[in-house]
PALUMMI-515023 format. One line per 8 residues: number of its first residue (from 0); their letters; for each residue y negated, x negated, z of C-alpha. Coordinates in steps of 0.001 Angstrom, whole numbers, plus 500000, padded with zeros to 6 digits. Last residue first. Example, Ala and Ser with C-alpha at 12.3 -4.5 7.8 and 13.67 -1.06 7.14 Angstrom:
2
1 = sa = 501060/486330/507140  504500/487700/507800 .
END
This chain:
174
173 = xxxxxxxx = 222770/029067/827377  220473/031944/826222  220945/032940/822725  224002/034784/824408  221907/037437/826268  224331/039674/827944  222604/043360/828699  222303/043910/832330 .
165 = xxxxxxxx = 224121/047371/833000  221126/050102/832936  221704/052839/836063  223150/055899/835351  221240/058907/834860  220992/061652/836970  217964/060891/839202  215741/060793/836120 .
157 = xxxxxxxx = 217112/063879/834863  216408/065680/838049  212609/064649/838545  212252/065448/834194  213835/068940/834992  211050/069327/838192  208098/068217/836184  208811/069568/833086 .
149 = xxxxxxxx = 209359/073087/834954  206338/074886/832893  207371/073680/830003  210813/073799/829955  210489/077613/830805  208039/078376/828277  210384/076909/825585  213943/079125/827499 .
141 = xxxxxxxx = 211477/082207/827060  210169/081473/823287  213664/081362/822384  214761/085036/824308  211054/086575/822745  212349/085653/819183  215557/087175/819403  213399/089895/820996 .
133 = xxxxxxxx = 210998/090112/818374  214480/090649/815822  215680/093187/818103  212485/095182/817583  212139/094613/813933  215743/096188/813792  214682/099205/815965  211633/099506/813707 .
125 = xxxxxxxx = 214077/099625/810957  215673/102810/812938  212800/104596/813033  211559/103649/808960  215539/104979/808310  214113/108754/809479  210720/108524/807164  213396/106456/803793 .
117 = xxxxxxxx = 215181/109507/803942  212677/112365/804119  210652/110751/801228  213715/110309/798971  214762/113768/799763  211301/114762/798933  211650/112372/795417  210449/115966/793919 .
109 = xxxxxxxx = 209850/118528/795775  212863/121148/796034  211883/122800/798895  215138/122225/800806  215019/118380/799540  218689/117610/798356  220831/115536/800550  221057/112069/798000 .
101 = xxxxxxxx = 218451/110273/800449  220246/110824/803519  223110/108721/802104  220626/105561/800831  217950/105648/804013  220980/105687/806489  222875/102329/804409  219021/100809/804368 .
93 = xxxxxxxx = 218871/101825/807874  222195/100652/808841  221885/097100/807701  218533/096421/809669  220833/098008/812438  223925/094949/812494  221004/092260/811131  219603/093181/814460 .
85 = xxxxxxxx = 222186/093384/816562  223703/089445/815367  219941/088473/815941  219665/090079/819280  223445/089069/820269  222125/085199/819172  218961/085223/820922  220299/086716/824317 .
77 = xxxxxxxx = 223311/084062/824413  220509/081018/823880  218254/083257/826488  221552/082736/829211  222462/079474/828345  219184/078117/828473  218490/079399/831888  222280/078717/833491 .
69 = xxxxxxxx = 221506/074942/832040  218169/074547/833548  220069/075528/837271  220263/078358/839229  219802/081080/837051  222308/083330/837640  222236/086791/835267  225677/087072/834162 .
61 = xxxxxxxx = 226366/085876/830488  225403/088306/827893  227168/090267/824975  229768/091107/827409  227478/093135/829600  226527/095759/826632  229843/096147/826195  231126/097597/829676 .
53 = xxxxxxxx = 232338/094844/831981  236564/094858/833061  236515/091427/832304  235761/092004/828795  236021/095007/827881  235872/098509/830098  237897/100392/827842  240360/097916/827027 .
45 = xxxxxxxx = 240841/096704/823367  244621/097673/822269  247338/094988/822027  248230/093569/818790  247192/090141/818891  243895/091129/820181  243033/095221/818981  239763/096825/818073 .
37 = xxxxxxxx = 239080/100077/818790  238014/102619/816278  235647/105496/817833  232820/105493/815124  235447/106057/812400  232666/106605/809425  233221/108023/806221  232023/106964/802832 .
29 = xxxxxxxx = 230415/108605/799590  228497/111029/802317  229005/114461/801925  225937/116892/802517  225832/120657/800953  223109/123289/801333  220995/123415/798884  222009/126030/796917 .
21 = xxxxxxxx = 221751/123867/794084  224099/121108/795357  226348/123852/795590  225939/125285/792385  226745/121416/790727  229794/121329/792955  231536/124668/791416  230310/123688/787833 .
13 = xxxxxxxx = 232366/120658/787995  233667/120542/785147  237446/121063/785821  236181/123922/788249  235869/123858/791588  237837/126594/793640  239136/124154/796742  237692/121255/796593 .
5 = xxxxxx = 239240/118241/794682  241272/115912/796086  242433/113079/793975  246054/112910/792975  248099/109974/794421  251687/109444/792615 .
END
């Protein structure tokens, strides 16, 4: 049968905990974090380099060629989506960062101070979030600029590429 822990010396009440929080000097979060967990594939552990033997930040991208329209919009279409996937990802964290920091008691006791001191660390890491987000943004408006300013040369290529028009059978005329 599971027991819940309880710290060694508290009290049935509680009184123990309560003194603690009064002194100011005790943090537990209502969750913990494995920050080194790696993932497995059908079983097998992730590899430290990942895919391809490229560190994480690679994988989220294709390589850097851009030798043809398609290398372009592959590249900021694979940019957008890791921004907005990152971003979402750290907008989350700073309201999770700005809800534990907030119930560490304020050292001078001020009212809503923890609530002050929380929400003034998770503002940094929102601005992260915004930051992603622009660049989501930035990575669409690239591949757009791009089409623009190349009309000329895409439109030249795509003209070329297509297959000529079969002769369409007329059978009103006889």
């Amino acid at each position: 049968m599971a027991t819940a822990y309880t710290a060694p010396g508290s009290g049935a009440n509680g009184s123990q905990a309560k003194s603690a929080m009064n002194n100011k000097t005790w943090f537990a979060p209502g969750f913990t974090v494995n920050v080194n967990a790696n993932k497995t594939n059908n079983g097998m552990p992730a590899v430290a380099g990942g895919a391809n033997g490229r560190g994480r930040a690679e994988a989220l991208l294709p390589p850097p060629e851009f030798t043809s329209p398609g290398q372009v919009r592959n590249y900021c279409n694979s940019l957008r989506a890791a921004a907005v996937t990152l971003s979402i990802e750290v907008a989350m964290g700073a309201e999770i960062m700005k809800g534990v920091l907030a119930v560490v008691p304020d050292p001078e006791g001020r009212p809503f101070g923890s609530r002050a001191r929380a929400a003034k660390v998770a503002r940094k890491m929102q601005k992260s979030a915004d930051a992603l987000r622009d660049a989501a943004k930035n990575a669409a408006a690239c591949y757009s600029t791009f089409q623009q300013q190349y009309e000329e040369e895409i439109n030249r290529v795509r003209h070329r590429a297509r297959r000529p028009q079969q002769p369409a059978m007329n059978w009103a005329q006889q």
